[in-house]
C-alpha positions as CSV (number, residue, x, y, z in Angstrom):
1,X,134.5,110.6,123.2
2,X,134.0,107.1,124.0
3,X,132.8,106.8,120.0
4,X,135.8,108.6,118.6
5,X,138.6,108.4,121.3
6,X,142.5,109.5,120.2
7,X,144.6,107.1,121.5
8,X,147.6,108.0,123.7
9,X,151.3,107.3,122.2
10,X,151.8,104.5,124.9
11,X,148.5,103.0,123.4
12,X,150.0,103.1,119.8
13,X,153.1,101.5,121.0
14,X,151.0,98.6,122.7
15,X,148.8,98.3,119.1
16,X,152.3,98.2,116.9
17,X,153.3,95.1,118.3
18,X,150.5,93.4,116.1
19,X,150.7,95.8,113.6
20,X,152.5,96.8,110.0
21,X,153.0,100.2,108.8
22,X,152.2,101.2,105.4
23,X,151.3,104.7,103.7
24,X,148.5,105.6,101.8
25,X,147.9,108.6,98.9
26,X,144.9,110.6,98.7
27,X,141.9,108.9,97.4
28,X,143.1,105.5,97.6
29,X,140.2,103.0,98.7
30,X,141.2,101.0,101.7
31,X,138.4,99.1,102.2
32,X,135.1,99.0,100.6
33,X,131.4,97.5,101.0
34,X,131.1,94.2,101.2
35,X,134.5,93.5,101.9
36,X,135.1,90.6,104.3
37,X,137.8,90.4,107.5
38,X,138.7,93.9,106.6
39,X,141.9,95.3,108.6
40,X,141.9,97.6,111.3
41,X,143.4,101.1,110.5
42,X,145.3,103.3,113.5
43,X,146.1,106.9,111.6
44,X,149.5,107.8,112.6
45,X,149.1,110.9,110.1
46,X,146.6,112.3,107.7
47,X,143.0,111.4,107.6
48,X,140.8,108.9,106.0
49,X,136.9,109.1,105.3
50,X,134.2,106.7,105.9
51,X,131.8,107.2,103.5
52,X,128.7,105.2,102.4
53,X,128.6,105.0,98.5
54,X,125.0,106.2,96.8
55,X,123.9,106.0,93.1
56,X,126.9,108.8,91.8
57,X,128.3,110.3,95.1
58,X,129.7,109.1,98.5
59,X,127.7,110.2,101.8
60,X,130.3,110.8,104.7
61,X,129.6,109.4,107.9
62,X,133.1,110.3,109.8
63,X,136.6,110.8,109.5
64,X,139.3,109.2,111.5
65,X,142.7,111.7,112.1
66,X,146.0,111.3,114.2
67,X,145.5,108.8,116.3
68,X,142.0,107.4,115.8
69,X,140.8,104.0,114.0
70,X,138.8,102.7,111.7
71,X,135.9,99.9,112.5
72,X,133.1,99.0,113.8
73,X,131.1,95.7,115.0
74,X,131.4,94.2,111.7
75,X,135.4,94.0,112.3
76,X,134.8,92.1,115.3
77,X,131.9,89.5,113.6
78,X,133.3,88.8,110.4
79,X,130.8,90.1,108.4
80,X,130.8,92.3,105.6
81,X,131.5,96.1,105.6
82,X,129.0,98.4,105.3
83,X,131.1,101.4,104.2
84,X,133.9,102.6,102.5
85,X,137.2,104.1,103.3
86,X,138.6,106.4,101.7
87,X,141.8,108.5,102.0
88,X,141.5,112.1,102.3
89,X,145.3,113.2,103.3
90,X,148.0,111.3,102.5
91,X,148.4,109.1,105.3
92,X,151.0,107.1,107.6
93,X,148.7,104.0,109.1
94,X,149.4,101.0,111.3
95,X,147.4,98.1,110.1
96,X,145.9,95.4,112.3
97,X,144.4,91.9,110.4
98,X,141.1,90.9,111.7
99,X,142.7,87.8,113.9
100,X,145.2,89.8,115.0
101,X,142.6,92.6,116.3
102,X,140.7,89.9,118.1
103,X,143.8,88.5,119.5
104,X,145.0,92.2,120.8
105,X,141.7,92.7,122.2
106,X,141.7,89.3,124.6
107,X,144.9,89.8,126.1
108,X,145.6,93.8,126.3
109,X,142.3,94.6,128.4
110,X,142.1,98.2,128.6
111,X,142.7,98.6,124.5
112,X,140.0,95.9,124.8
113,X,137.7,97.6,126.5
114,X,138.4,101.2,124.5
115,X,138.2,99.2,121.1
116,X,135.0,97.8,121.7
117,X,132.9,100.4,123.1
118,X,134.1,102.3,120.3
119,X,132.8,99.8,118.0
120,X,129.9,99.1,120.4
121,X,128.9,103.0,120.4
122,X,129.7,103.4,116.7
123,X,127.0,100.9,115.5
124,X,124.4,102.3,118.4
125,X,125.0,105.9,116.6
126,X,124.6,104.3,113.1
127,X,121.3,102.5,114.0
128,X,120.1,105.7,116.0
129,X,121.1,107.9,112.9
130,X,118.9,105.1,110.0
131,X,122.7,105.1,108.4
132,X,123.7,101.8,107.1
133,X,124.0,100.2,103.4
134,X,120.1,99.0,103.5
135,X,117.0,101.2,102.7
136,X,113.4,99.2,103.7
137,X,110.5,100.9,101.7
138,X,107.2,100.0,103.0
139,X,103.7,100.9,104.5
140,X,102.8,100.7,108.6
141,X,100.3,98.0,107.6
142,X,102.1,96.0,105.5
143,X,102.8,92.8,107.6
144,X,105.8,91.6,105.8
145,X,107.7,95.3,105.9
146,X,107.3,95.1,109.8
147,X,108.8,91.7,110.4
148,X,111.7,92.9,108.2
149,X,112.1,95.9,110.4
150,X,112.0,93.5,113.4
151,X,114.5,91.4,111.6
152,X,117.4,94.5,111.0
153,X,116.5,96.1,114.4
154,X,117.0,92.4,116.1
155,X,120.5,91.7,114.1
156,X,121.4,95.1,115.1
157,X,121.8,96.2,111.5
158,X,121.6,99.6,110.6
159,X,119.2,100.8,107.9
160,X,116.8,103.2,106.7
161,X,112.8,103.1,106.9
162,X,111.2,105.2,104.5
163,X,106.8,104.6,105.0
164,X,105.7,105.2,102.1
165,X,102.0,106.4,102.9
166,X,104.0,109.8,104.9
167,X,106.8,110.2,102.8
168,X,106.8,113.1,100.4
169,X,109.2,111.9,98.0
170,X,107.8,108.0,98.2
171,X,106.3,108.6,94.4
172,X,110.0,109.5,93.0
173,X,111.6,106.8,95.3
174,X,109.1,104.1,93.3
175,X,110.1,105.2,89.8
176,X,114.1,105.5,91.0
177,X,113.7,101.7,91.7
178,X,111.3,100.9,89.0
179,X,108.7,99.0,91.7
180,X,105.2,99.7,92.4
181,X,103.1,99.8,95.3
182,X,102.3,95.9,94.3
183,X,106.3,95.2,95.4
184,X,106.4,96.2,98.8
185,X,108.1,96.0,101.0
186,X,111.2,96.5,98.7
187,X,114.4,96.7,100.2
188,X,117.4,97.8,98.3
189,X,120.9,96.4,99.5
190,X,124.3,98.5,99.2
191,X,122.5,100.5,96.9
192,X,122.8,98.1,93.9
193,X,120.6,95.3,94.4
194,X,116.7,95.8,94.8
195,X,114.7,93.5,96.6
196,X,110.6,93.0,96.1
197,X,108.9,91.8,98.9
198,X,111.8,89.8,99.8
199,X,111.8,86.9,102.8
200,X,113.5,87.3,105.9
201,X,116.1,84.8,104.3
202,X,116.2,86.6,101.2
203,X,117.2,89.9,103.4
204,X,120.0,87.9,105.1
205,X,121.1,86.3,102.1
206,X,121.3,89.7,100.3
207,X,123.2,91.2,103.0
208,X,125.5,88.4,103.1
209,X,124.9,88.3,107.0
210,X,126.3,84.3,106.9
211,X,129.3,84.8,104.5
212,X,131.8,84.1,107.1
213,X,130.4,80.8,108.5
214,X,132.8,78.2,107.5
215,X,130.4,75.1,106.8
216,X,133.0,72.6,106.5
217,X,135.0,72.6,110.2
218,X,133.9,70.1,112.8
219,X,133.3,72.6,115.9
220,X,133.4,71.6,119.9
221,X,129.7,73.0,120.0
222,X,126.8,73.6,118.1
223,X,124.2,76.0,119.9
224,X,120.7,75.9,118.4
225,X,118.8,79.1,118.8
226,X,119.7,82.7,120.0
227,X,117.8,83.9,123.3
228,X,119.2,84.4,126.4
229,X,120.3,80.6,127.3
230,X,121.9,80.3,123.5
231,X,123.9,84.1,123.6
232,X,124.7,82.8,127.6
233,X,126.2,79.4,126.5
234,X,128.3,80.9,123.2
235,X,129.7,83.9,125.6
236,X,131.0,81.5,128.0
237,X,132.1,78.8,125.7
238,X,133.9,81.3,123.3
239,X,135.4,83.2,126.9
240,X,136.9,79.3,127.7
241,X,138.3,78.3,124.3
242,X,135.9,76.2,122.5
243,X,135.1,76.7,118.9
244,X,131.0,77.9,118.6
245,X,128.8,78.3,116.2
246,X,125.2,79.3,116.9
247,X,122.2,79.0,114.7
248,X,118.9,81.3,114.7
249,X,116.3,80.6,113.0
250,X,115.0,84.6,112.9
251,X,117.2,87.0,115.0
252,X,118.8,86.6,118.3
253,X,117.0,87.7,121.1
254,X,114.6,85.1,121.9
255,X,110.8,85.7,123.8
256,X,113.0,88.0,125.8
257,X,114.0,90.1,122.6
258,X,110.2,91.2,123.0
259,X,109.8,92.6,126.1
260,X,110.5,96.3,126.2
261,X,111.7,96.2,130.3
262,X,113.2,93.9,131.8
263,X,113.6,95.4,135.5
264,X,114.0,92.2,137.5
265,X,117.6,90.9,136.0
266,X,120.3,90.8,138.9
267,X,122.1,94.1,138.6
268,X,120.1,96.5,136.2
269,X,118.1,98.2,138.9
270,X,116.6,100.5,136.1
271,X,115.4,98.2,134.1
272,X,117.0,97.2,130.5
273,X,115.0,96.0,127.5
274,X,115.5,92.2,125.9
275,X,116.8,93.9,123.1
276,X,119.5,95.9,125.1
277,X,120.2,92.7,126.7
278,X,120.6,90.3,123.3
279,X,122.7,93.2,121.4
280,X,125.4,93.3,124.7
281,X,125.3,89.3,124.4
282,X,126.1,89.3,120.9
283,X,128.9,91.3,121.1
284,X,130.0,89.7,124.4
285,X,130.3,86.5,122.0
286,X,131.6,87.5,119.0
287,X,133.9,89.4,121.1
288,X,135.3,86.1,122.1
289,X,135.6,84.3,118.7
290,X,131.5,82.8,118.6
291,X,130.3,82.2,115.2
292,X,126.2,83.5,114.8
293,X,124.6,82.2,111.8
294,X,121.0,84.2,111.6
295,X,117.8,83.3,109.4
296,X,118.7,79.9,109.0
297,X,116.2,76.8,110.9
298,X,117.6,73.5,112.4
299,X,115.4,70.8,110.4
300,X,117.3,67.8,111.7
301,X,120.0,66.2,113.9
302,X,121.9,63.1,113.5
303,X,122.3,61.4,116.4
304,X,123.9,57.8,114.9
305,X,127.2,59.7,114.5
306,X,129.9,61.5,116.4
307,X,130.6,64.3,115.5
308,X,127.1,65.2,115.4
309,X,125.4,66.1,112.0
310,X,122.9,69.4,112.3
311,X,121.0,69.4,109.0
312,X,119.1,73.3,108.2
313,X,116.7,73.5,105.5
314,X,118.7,75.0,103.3
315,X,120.7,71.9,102.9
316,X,123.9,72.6,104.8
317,X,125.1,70.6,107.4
318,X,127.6,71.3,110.2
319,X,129.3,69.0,112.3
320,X,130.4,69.3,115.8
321,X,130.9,67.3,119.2
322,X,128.6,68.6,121.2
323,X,125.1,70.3,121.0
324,X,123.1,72.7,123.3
325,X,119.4,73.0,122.2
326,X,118.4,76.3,123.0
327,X,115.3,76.9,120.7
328,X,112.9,78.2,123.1
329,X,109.6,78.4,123.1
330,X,106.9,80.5,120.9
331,X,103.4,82.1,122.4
332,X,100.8,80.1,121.8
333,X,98.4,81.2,118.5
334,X,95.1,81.7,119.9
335,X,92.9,79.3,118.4
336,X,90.8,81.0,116.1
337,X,91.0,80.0,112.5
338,X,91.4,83.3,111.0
339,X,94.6,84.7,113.1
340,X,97.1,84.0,110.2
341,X,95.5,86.5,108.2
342,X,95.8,89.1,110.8
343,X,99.4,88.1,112.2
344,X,101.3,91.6,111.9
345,X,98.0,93.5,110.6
346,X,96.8,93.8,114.1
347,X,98.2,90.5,116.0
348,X,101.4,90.7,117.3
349,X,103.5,88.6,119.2
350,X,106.6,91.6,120.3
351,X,105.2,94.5,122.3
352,X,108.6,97.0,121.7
353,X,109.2,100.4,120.4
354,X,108.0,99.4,116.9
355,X,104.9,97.8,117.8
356,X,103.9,100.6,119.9
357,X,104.5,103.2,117.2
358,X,101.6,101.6,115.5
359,X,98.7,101.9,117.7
360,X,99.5,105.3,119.4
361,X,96.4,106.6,120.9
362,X,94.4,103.6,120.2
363,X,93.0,100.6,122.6
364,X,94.7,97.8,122.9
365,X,94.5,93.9,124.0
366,X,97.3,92.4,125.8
367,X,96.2,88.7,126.2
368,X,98.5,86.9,128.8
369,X,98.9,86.7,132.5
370,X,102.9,86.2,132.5
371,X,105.8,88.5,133.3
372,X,106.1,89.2,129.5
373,X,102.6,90.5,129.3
374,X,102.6,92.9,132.2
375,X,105.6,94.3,130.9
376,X,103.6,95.0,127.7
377,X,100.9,96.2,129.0
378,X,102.7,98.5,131.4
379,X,104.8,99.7,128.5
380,X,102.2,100.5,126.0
381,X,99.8,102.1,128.5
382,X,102.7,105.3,128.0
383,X,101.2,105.8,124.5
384,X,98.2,104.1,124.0
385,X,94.7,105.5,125.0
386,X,93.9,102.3,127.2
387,X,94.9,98.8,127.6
388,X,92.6,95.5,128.4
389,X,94.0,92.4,129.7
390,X,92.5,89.3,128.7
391,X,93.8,86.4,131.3
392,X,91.7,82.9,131.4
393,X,92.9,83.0,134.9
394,X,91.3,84.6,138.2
395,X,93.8,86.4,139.4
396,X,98.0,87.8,137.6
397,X,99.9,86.8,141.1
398,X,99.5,83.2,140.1
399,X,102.5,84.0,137.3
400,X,103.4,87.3,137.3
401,X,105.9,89.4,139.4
402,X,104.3,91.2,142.2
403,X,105.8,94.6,141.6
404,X,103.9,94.5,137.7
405,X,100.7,93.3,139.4
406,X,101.0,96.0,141.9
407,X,101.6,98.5,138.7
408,X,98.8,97.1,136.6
409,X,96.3,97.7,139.5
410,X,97.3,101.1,140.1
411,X,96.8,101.8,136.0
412,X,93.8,103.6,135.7
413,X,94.5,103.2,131.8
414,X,94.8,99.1,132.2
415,X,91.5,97.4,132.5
416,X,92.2,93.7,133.3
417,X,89.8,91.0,132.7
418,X,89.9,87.7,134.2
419,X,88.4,84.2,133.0
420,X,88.2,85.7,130.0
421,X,89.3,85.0,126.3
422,X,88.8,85.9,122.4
423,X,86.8,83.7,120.5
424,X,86.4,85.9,117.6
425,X,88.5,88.4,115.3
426,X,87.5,90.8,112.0
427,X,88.6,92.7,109.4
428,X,89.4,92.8,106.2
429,X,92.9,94.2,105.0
430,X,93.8,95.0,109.0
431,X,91.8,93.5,111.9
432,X,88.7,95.9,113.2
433,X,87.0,94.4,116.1
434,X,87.4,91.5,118.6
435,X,85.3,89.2,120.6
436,X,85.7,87.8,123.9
437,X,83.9,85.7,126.5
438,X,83.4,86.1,129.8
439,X,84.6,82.9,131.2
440,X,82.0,83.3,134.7
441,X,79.3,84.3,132.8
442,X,79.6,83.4,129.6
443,X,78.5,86.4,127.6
444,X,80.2,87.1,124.3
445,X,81.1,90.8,124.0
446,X,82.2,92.3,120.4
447,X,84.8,95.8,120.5
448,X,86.2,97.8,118.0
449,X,90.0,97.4,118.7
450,X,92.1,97.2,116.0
451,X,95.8,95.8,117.8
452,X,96.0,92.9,119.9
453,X,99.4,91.6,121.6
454,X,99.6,87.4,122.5
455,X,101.9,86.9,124.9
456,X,100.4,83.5,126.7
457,X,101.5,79.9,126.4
458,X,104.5,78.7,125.3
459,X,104.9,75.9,122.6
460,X,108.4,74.3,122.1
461,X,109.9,73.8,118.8
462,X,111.3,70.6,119.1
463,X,109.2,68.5,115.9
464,X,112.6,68.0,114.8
465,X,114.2,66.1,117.2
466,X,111.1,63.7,117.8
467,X,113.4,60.5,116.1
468,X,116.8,61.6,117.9
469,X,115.3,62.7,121.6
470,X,113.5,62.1,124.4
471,X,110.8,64.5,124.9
472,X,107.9,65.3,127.6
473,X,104.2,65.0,126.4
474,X,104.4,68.4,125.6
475,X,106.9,68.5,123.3
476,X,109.3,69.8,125.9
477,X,113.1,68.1,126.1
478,X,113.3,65.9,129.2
479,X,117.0,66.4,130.7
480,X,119.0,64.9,133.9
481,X,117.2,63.2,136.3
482,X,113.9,63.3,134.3
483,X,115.4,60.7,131.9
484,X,114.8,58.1,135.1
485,X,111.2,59.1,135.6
486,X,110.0,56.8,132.9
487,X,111.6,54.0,131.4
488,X,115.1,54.3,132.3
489,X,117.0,51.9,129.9
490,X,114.6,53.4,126.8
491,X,116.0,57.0,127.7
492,X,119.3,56.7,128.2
493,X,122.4,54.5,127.0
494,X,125.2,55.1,129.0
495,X,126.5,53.5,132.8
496,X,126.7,56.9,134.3
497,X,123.9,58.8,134.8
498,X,123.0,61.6,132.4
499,X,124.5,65.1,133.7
500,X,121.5,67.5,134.8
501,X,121.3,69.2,131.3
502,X,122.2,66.6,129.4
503,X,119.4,65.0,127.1
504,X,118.9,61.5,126.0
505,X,121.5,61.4,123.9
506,X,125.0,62.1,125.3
507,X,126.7,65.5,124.3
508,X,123.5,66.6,123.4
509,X,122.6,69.3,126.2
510,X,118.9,71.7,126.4
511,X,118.5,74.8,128.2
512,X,116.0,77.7,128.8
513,X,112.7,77.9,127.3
514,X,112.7,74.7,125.1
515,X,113.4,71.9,128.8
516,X,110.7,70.3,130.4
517,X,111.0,71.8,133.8
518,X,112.1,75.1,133.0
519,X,111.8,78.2,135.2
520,X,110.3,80.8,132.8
521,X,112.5,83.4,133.8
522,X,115.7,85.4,131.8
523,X,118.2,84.7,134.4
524,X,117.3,81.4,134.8
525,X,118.2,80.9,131.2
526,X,121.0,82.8,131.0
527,X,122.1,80.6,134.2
528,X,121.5,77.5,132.8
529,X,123.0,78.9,129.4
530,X,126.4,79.0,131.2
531,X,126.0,75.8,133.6
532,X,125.9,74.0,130.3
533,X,129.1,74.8,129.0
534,X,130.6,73.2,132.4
535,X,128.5,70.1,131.4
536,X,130.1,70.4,128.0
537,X,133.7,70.8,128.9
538,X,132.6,67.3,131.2
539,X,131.4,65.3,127.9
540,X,134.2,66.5,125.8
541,X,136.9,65.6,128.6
542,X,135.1,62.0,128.6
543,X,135.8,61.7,125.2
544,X,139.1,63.2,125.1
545,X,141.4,60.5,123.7
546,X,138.9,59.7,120.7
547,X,138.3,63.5,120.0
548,X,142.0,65.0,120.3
549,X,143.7,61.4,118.0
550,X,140.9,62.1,115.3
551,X,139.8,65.7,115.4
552,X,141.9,66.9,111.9
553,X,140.7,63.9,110.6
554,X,136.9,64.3,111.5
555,X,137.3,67.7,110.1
556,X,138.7,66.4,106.6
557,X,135.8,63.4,106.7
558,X,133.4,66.1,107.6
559,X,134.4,68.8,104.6
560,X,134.6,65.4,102.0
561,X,130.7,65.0,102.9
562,X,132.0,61.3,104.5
563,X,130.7,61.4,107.8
């Protein structure tokens, strides 16, 4: 099995050469929860268990014999265990450090490959099975317990979801953990800590999801923000030697995270969802040696220093001596001054799996006349009783794909209206009924439909890089040649001209969602995701003498808080 595969002796021989021997006697603990850069195990003889520890007994969740090992994705990130291992036969085992595992998987490519889609298939089977070292407690409804779901599911971090308005044993669950109704959603953490309606950062920070992120080295490259264009640019700047770290302000995946099908990305002719494609990109990266830091936001960046300063709001700073901005952009909240108090109670801005769970059977909205929003629409049409598009333009072939225009029309469950948009929503604890206007003859139309899905417009979040650069009248970051289509000298500094990425401020690079001029389209992030890094490798070579003579020494300023 591709999960569980025995390794041939001519495998083993390849693996000793970074390896030490040592025994082990029954019941000894060779690694444990929240244990960081834990080793890699190869049994030569015996067996050991991997067990997830509960209140007063351990759960197994596999054993590894003769010629199997131990670990999965969080060997290869850094990150804490989730489980424990424990010996079960005295046992003969050749034992791999984390740096040497990563080092044995870049240069012996066929162990690479087998190692990782082990680890790769091990984590899909954990998340598929709800087994993990985090239980979520919460109630369909609740509008906090759903974005921590999205949260795990996004991270690709496998828990347990127990709803509490189905769940027969959710009464004795509440008294185990002393919490009420009033606390939800509670999430409990290695089965020690309990959580009470926790933040997203609060989750992360629990789950030590950041623990291995070194805050005081000076790195080649900063990448701001986890979609497609960020996951593309720390794959291919890890693959080529440079030191990444990337920042996220939720979980990776970006707008494209949302989409349940992708079927237009060059060589997935059966479609894969942005979800599919963000967890392959993560462990493409961290495969490599990236960094991901998750649940953290990018408040500022100092520009009037090399190495560059990125400030988060948490107070940390990292330095590094060169930045991709890779932020994105967010759908636009429709502009109705009640929609905060129905955001996850009936508005949504992700149409997957999760989402759709909710309103099974039911009508929906789908407002949006994108690629993202005929996805949606096409996707919850398979469960839902019937779906209405609400576009404010006359016809979807103005921005959508043909071949989801051609599906939508065919629908007899989709209902598309054009020139049309909500004016109104209602509810009290969930939303009940929505408004719209006909844009052609202005009649105002109420109906009872209880789950509506945004997926128009697209906002940059770029507010905190107003003082550093140079941005469109839209908030969007002007790169390349659109530096020169105002006032030249204002926008940029340097005698050669800006490289076609590169932003105001040299070094500094912007890609996918968040550049003026962008193509709203995955590949065309995930192109200019990896364009950048050749744009990157250009800066640092210009800077080459300065960077190499003073790089140990930036690093030591850096970590004393001096520059």
């Amino acid at each position: 099995m591709q999960e569980d595969p025995i390794l041939t002796p001519q495998q083993i021989a390849r693996i000793e050469q970074f390896a030490t021997h040592r025994t082990a006697e029954v019941g000894e603990i060779l690694f444990d929860t929240s244990d960081l850069d834990i080793p890699f195990f190869l049994v030569l003889s015996g067996s050991i268990a991997i067990v997830q520890p509960l209140e007063d007994e351990e759960k197994k969740v596999a054993t590894r014999g003769p010629g199997q090992f131990t670990g999965e994705m969080t060997m290869i990130s850094g990150r804490r265990s989730i489980f424990r291992g424990r010996v079960t036969e005295a046992a003969e085992l050749l034992v791999v450090s984390a740096d040497r595992l990563r080092s044995l998987i870049s240069r012996d490519a066929e162990l690479g490959e087998l190692i990782m889609a082990a680890f790769v298939t091990r984590r899909s089977t954990l998340i598929e099975g709800g087994d993990g070292n985090v239980v979520l407690l919460g109630t369909p409804d609740s509008s906090n317990t759903l974005a921590l779901r999205e949260f795990l599911t996004r991270n690709g971090h496998p828990f347990t979801y127990i709803d509490l308005e189905t769940d027969s044993s959710a009464s004795d669950l509440l008294r185990r953990f002393s919490v009420g109704m009033g606390d939800i959603p509670i999430v409990v953490c290695n089965n020690r800590h309990v959580l009470r309606n926790p933040s997203i950062r609060e989750l992360a920070q629990c789950l030590d999801l950041n623990s291995n992120i070194d805050q005081n080295a000076v790195r080649d490259l900063i990448v701001i923000g986890a979609g497609p264009a960020g996951l593309a640019a720390a794959v291919y700047a890890a693959s080529e030697g440079l030191s990444v770290l990337v920042i996220e302000k939720n979980a990776p995946g970006g707008q494209a995270g949302s989409s349940s099908k992708i079927e237009n990305y060059l060589g997935f002719p059966m479609g894969l969802s942005g979800q599919e494609l963000a967890n392959r990109a993560i462990a493409q990266a961290i495969k490599f040696g990236a960094k991901l830091m998750v649940a953290q936001t990018v408040v500022h960046l100092d520009c009037n220093r090399n190495p560059y300063r990125v400030v988060l709001d948490s107070g940390m700073k990292f330095g590094a001596r060169a930045v991709i901005i890779a932020t994105g952009a967010q759908y636009a909240r429709l502009p109705i001054g009640n929609i905060e108090a129905f955001t996850g109670r009936g508005i949504h801005y992700n149409a997957t799996y999760m989402e759709a769970q909710l309103c099974t059977s039911e009508e929906v909205v789908v407002v949006g006349g994108g690629n993202s929003a005929g996805q949606a629409a096409i996707f919850l049409a398979r469960t839902c009783a019937h779906v209405h598009i609400v576009v404010r333009s006359q016809r979807l072939a103005d921005s959508m794909s043909q071949y989801l225009v051609d599906r939508i029309e065919e629908n007899p469950k989709i209902d598309i209206h054009y020139q049309t948009e909500i004016i109104g929503l209602h509810g009290n604890a969930h939303l009940e009924s929505v408004d719209w206007r006909d844009g052609k003859t202005g009649a105002v139309s109420s109906h009872p439909l209880r789950y509506v899905f945004v997926m128009a417009g697209a906002s940059p979040r770029t507010e905190w890089l107003e003082d550093c650069i140079a941005l469109d009248e839209k908030g969007f970051v002007l790169t390349g040649s659109d530096l020169h289509a105002g006032s030249s000298d204002a926008l940029w500094s340097l005698p050669r001209a800006p490289h076609m990425l590169e932003t105001s401020m040299p070094g500094v690079f912007a890609v996918g969602d968040s550049r003026s001029g962008n193509v709203k389209r995955v590949a065309s992030a995930v192109g200019e995701g990896s364009i950048a890094i050749h744009l990157v490798h250009r800066f640092l070579a210009e800077t080459a003498d300065t960077a190499n003579s003073s790089a140990v020494e930036a690093s030591q300023q850096f970590a004393a808080g001096k520059i």
